[in-house]
C-alpha positions in Angstrom: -1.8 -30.4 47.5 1.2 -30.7 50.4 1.3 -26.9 51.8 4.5 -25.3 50.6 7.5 -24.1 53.4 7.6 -20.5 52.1 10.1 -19.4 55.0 12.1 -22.4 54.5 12.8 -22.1 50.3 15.6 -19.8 50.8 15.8 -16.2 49.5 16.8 -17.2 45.9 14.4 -19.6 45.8 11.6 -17.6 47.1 11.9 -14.8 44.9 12.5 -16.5 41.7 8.9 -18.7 42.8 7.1 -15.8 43.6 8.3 -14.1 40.1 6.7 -17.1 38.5 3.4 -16.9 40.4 3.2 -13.0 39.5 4.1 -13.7 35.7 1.8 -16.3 35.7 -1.2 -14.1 37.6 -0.7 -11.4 35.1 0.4 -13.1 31.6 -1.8 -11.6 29.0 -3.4 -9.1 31.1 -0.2 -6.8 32.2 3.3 -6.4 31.2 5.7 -7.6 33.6 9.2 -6.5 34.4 11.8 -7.6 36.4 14.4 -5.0 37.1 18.2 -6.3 37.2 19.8 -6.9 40.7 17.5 -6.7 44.4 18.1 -4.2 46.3 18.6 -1.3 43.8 15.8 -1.1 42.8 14.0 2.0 43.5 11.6 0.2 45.6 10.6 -2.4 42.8 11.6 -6.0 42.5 8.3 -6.7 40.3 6.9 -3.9 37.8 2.9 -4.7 36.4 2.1 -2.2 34.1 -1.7 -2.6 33.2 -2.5 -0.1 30.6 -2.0 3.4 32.8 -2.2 1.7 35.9 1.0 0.4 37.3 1.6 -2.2 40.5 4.7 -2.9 42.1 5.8 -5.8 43.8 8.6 -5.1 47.2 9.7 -8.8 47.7 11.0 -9.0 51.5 12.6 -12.6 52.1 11.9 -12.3 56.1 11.4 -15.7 57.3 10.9 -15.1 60.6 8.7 -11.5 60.2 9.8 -8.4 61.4 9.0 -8.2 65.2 11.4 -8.6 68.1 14.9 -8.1 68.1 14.4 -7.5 64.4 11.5 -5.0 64.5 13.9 -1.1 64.2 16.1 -2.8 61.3 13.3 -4.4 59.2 10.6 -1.9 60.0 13.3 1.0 58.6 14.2 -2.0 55.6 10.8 -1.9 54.3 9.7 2.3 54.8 12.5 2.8 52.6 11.9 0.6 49.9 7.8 2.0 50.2 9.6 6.1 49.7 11.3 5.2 47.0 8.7 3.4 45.2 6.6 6.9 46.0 8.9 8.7 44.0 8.6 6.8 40.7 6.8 8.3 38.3 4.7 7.7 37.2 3.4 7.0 40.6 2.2 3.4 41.0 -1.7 2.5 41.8 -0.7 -0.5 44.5 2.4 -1.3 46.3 2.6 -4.8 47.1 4.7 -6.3 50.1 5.3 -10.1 49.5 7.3 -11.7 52.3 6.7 -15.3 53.4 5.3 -15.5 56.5 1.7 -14.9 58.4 2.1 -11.9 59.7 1.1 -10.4 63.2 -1.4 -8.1 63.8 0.9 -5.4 64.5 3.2 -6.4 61.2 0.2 -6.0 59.7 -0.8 -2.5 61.0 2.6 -1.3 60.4 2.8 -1.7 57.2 -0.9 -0.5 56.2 0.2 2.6 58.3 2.6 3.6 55.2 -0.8 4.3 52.8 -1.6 7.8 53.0 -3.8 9.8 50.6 -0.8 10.7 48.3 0.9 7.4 48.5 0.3 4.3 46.2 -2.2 1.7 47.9 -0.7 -1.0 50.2 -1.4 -4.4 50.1 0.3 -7.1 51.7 0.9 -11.0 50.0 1.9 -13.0 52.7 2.1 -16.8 53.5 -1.6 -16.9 53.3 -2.3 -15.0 49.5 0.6 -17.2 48.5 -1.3 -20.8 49.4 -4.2 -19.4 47.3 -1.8 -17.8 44.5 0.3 -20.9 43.8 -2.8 -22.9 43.9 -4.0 -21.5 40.8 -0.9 -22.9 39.0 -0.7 -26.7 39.5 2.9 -26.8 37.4 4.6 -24.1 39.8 3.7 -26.1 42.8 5.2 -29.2 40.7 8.3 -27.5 40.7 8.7 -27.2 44.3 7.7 -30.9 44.7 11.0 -32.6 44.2 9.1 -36.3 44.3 7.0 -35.4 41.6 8.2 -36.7 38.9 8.3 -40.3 40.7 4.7 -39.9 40.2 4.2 -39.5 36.4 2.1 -41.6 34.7 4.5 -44.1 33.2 5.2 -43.0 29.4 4.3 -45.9 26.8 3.6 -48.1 29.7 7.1 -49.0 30.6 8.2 -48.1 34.8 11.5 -48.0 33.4 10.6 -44.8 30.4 8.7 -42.9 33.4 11.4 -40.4 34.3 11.0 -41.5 37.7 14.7 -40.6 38.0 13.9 -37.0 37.3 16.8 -35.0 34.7 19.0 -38.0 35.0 16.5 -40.9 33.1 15.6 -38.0 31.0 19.4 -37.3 29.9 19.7 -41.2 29.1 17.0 -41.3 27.7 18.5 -38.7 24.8 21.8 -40.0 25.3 20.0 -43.5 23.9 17.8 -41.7 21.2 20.7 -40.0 20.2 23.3 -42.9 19.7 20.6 -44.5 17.7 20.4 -41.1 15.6 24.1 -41.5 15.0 24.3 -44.8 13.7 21.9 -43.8 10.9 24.8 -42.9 8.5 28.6 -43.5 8.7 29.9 -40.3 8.2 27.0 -38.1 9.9 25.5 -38.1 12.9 22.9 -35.9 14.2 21.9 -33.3 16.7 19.0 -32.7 18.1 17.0 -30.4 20.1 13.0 -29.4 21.4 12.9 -25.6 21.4 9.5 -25.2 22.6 6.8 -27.3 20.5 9.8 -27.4 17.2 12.3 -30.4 17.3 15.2 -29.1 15.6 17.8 -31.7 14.3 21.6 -30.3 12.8 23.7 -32.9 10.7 27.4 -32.7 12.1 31.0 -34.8 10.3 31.3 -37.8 12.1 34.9 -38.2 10.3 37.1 -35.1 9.1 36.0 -35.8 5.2 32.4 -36.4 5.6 31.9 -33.9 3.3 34.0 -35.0 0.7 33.1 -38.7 0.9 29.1 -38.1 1.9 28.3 -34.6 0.4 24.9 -33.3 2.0 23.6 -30.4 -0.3 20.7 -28.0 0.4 19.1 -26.1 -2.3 15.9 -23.9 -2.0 14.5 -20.5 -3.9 13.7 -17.8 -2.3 10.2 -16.0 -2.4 10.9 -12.2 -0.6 7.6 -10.0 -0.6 7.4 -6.7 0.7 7.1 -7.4 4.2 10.3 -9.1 4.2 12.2 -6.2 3.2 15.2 -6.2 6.2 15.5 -9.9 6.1 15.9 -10.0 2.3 18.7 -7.3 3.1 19.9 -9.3 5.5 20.1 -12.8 3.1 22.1 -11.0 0.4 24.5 -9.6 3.1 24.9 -12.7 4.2 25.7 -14.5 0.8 27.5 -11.3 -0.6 29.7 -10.6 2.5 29.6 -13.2 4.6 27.5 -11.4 7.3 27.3 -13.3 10.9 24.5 -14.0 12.7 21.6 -16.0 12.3 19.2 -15.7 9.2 15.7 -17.8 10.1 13.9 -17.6 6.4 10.0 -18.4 7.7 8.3 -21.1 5.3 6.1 -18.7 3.5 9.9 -17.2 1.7 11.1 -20.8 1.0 10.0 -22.8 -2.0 11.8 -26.0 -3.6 13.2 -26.9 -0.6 15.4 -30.1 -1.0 18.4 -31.9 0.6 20.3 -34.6 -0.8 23.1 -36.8 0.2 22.9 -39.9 2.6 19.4 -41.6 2.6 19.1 -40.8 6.0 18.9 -36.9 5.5 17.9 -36.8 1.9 14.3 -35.3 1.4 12.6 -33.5 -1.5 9.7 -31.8 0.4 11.3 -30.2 3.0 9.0 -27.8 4.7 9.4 -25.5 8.0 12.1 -22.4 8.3 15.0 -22.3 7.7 18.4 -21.2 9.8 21.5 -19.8 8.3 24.1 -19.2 10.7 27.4 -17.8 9.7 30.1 -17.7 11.8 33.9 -15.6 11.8 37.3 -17.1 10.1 39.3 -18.4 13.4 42.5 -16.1 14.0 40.6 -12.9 13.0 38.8 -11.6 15.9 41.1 -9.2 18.4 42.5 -7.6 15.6 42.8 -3.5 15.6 40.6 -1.6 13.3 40.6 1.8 12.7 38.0 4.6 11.1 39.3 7.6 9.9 37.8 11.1 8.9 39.3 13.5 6.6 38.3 16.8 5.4 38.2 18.0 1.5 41.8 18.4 1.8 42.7 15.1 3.3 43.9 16.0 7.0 42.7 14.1 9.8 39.6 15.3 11.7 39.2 12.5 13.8 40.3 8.8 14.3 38.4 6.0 16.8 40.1 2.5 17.1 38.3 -0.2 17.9 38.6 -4.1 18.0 37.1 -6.6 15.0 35.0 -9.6 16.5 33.6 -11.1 13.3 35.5 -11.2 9.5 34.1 -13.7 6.7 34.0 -13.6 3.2 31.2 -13.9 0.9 30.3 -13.8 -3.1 31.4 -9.9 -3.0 33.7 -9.0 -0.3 34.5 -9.2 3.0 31.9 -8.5 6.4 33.9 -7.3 9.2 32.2 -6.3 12.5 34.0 -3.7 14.9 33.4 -2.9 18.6 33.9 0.3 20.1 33.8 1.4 23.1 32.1 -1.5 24.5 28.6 0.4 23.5 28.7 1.1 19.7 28.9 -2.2 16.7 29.6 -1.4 13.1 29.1 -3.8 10.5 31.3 -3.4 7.4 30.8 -4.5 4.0 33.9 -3.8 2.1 34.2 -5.3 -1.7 36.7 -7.4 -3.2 36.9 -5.1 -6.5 39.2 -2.1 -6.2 37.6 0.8 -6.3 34.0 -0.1 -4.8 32.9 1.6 -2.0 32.0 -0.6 0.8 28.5 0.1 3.5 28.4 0.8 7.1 25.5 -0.1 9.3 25.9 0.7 13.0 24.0 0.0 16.2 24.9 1.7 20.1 23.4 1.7 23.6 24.8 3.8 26.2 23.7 1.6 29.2 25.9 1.8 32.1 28.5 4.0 30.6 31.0 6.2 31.6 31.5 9.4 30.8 34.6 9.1 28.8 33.0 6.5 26.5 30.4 9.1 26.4 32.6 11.7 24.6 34.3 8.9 22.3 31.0 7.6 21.2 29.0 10.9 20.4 32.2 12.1 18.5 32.1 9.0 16.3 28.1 9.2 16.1 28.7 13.0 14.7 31.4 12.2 11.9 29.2 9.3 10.7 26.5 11.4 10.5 28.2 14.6 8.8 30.5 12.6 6.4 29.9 10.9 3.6 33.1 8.7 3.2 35.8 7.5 5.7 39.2 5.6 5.3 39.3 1.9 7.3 42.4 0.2 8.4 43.2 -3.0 9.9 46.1 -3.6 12.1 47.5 0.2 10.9 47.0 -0.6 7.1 44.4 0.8 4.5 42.3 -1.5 3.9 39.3 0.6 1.4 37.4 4.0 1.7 33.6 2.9 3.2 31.0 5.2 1.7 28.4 6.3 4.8 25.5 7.7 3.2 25.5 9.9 5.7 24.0 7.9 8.8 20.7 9.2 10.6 20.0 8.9 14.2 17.0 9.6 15.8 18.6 11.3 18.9 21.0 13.0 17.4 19.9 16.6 19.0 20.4 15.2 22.2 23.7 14.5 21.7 25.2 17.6 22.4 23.2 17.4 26.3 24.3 14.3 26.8 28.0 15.6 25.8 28.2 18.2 28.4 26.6 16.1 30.7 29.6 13.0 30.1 32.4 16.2 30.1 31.2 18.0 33.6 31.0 14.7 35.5 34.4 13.6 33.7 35.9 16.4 35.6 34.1 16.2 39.1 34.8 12.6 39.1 38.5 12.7 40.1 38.3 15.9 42.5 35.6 13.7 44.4 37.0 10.1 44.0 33.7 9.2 42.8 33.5 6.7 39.5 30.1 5.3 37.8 28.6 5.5 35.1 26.7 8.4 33.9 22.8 8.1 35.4 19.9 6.8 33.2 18.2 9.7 34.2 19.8 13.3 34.8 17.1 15.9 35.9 17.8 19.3 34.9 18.6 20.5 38.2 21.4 17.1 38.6 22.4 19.0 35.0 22.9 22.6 36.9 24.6 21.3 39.7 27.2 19.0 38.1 28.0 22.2 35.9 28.2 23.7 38.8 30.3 21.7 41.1 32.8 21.7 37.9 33.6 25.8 37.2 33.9 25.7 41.5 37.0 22.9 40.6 37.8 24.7 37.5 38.5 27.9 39.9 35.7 29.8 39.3 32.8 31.6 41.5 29.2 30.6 40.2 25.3 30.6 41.7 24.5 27.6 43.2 20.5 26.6 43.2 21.1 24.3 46.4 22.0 28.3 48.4 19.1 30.0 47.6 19.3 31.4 51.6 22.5 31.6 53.7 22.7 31.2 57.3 25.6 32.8 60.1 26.0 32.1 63.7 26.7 35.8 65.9 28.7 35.8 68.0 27.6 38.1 70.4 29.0 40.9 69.5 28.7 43.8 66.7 30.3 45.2 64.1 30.7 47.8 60.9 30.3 45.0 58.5 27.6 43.2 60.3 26.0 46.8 61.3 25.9 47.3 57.3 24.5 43.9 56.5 21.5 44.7 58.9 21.2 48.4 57.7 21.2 47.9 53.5 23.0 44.6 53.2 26.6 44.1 52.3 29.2 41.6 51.2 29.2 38.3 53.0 31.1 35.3 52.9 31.0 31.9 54.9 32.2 28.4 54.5 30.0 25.0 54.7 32.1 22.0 55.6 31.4 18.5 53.8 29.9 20.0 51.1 28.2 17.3 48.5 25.9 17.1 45.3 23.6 14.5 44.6 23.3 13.3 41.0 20.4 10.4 41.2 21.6 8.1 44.0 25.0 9.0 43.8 26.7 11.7 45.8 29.6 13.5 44.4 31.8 15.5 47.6 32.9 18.5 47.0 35.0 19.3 50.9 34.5 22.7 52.4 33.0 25.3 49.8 32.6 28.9 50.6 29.6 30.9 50.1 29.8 34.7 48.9 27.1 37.3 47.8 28.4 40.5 47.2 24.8 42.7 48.3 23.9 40.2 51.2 21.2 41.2 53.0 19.3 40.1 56.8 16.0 38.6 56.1 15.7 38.9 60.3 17.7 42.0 60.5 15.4 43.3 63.7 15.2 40.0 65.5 18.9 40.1 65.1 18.9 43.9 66.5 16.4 42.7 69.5 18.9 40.5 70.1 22.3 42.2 70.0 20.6 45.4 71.9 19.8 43.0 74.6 23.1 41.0 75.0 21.3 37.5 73.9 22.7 37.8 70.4 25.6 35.1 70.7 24.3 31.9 68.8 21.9 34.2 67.3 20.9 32.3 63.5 20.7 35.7 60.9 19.6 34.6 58.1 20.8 36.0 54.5 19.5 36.3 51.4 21.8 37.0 48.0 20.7 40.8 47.5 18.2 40.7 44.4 19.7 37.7 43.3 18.4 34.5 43.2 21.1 32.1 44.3 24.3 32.8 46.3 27.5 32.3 44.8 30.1 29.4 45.5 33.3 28.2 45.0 36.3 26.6 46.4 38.6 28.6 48.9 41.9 26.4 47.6 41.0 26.0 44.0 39.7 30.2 43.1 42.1 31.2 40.5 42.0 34.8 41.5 41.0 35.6 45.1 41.4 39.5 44.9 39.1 39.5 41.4 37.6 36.2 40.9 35.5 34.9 37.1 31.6 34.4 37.6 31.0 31.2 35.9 27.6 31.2 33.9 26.2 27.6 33.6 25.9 28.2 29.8 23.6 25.0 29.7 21.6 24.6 26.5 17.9 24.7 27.0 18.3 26.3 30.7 17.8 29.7 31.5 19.8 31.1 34.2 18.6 33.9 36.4 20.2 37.0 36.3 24.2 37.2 37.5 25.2 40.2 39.5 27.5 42.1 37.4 27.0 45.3 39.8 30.6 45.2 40.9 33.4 44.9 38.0 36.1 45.8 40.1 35.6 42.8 41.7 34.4 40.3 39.4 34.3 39.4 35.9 31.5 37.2 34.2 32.8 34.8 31.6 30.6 32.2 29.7 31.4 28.3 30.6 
């Protein structure tokens, strides 16, 4: 077997090679993942889940190691990728480091100096565990060996059918098999394709009548049982409405199959599954489309407009698929007779959305799930009344999190010039302080979990106020410059915040003391903590709607208990639920 050039594959290469080798390693043993995009990746480029144990794969395309003038920059390249893979949870068994060299001695050391008792285990796969890894699968290494196929064994016996000429003998090879297929009937030819072990074939018009002047017909019966409840639901939409999509009826619901027309196609035992694909009327996707809720008394509750991708026709009425807001598809079945009510069936995601989308998607999720009718219209005319059987989702108490979740980093967003989606994952401290980096913009003073201490410089020199604040504590405020939150990797900045307790008081009031008594106090760090409190409060100096008595902000975060606010001053302050 000729040794394979890790190093000199290329980075693409490399990675998509050894994603085949670790596929291949673990297929039926593990479940494999592959997370979107390098370098994002919390510290995984390959995921092995074997039952509770997890692996993780850190491909590092270094092809000339990491010593040298390249030591700092690839050394720091690689700690950080180990971190953050030790702050998955749940927290993976082995860390694997796959790069595509031999590595040193002191490479080596290195990166087995990153295991420690609470880390996951290290392990490296370099040019060495490759050899023996790729060796296991003869038809990877075939890939790589670009004169291969100049070796096959010559198919039928003929040089000239051995593919020597890779892709390109193969393609006229079909071109051939295919012209052959066409001549088979004047007015059809065929497709074909090899899906796997299945050939499929598709008949397509030769001429614009073929169908008129060499009629191919398909007849079958169906045979539904109860397991093939959703595709039977499916195959009536389809013939009713028109549905799109694809249909695949499996052989076991298929009886009588028959085709006839042209000898070439004709058959009366037809066996295998079959495909029904249906696909929209041209000039009808693009169009507006609008669902509207009423109350009992016909005013407007709410209205979303979206865009129609899909209209056909079927037996019944009409199938007409909607998109809205690039996360949420409703399929509507709406009948040809006046007064039917047509049927809704809806699917979402809210992948990689922002927050706006967020609040327009749950408020359409709620009115289909609290109404039982709403009026449709296409391009600003009615078009029927859809009843909604009032739709179930499984998440629908979450909702109302997510909501305030989408509405608090709508409105840090533009006071940060920050934009992205809202996080996969939002902790329920990132919850606390998005809510509260939005009542500091809204103009409000509120406790801050990240100040649950406060620290001031002395100057030197004493005074009443500080003299109070070491005695019994007293009312302190400070500013913090550059001020940011962090929601998941993302960091929102806030500018220069100030920092206010009311009841401040010294946690090193005598050091402080030792210090101002013996001149040595300038530079001095006092230390603060909010009275009884447990957090400090904060908001913005230019953004505090009313310096002189300023609004407390509770969070007023649904399954989050805040500690207690300090309501011991009124003159000064008054506490109003966000």
């Amino acid at each position: 077997m000729t040794p394979v050039d890790w190093p000199g594959l290329g980075k693409d290469e490399f990675e998509r090679i050894v994603e085949a080798l670790v596929r291949r390693q673990w297929s039926g043993i593990a479940e494999v993942v592959s997370p979107d995009g390098r370098g994002g990746d919390q510290g995984v480029d390959i995921d092995v889940a074997q039952g509770d144990r997890r692996r993780v794969y850190q491909i590092k395309y270094f092809a000339d190691g990491f010593s040298g003038d390249r030591k700092t920059s690839r050394q720091k390249q690689i700690k950080k990728s180990f971190d953050r893979a030790c702050k998955l949870s749940p927290l993976p068994f082995e860390w694997i480091l796959v790069v595509p060299t031999k590595l040193t001695p002191g490479e080596r050391k290195y990166v087995q100096s990153l295991e420690r008792d609470d880390t996951p285990r290290v392990r490296i796969a370099d040019r060495l565990e490759l050899d023996d890894l790729i060796a296991q699968y003869p038809d990877v290494h075939q890939y790589l060996a670009t004169d291969q196929l100049k070796n096959d064994i010559l198919l039928y016996g003929k040089e000239t059918e051995s593919l020597a000429g890779g892709t390109r003998s193969l393609t006229e090879r079909i071109a051939a098999l295919g012209g052959r297929g066409d001549a088979m009937d004047l007015h059809w030819g065929v497709n074909f394709a090899r899906v796997g072990g299945m050939v499929e074939l598709s008949a397509y018009p030769k001429t614009p009548n073929a169908w008129r002047d060499s009629p191919i017909s398909l007849s079958f019966a169906t045979r539904f049982g109860p397991e093939h409840a959703e595709l039977r639901r499916q195959f009536e939409r389809s013939i009713q409405y028109g549905s799109g999509g694809t249909i695949v009826l499996p052989p076991e619901a298929l009886s009588n199959v028959s085709i006839t027309g042209p000898a070439a196609f004709a058959t009366h035992d037809a066996t295998g599954e079959l495909r029904i694909t249906t696909e929209s009327l041209p000039n009808a996707e693009g169009r507006a489309a609008e669902l509207r809720f009423v109350d009992e008394n016909g005013a407007l509750q709410s209205a979303h407009e979206g865009t129609v991708t899909y209209v056909n026709h079927g037996t019944q009425g009409w199938a007409i698929t909607i998109e809205f807001y690039d996360h949420a598809v409703i399929e509507i079945d709406q009948p040809d007779k006046a007064g039917d009510t047509g049927a809704l069936h809806m699917t979402y995601n809210m992948r990689n959305i922002q927050p706006r989308r967020v609040i327009q998607l749950v408020d359409l999720l709620v009115n289909l799930h609290s109404t039982s009718t709403c009026e449709f219209y296409l391009e600003g005319q009615r078009a029927g009344i859809l009843g909604l059987d009032r739709l179930e989702f499984n998440n629908i108490d979450e909702l109302g999190a997510i909501v305030g979740i989408a509405v608090d980093l709508e409105a840090v967003q533009p006071y940060c010039s920050s934009y992205f989606a809202l996080p996969a994952e939002v902790s329920t401290w990132d919850r606390v302080n998005l809510r509260v980096a939005r009542c500091m913009i809204d103009g409000y003073l509120i406790a801050s979990p990240l100040v649950a201490t406060g620290t001031v410089i002395l100057t030197g020199t004493t005074s009443p106020e500080l003299e109070r604040i070491l005695d019994a504590g007293g009312p302190v405020t400070y500013f913090v410059k550059d001020f940011h939150l962090e929601l998941g990797e993302r960091e929102l900045p806030l500018g220069t915040i100030a920092v206010h307790h009311p009841k401040a008081r010294a946690i090193n009031a005598e050091e402080a003391r030792e210090a101002l008594n013996s001149g040595t106090a300038e530079g001095f760090k006092l230390r603060l903590a909010p009275g009884d409190d447990p957090y400090f409060y904060v908001y913005i100096p230019n953004k505090l709607k009313n310096p002189h008595h300023p609004d407390i902000a509770c969070w007023s975060l649904g399954g989050i208990e805040q500690p207690g606010v300090n309501t011991e001053d009124p003159d000064w302050t008054t506490v109003i639920d966000r």
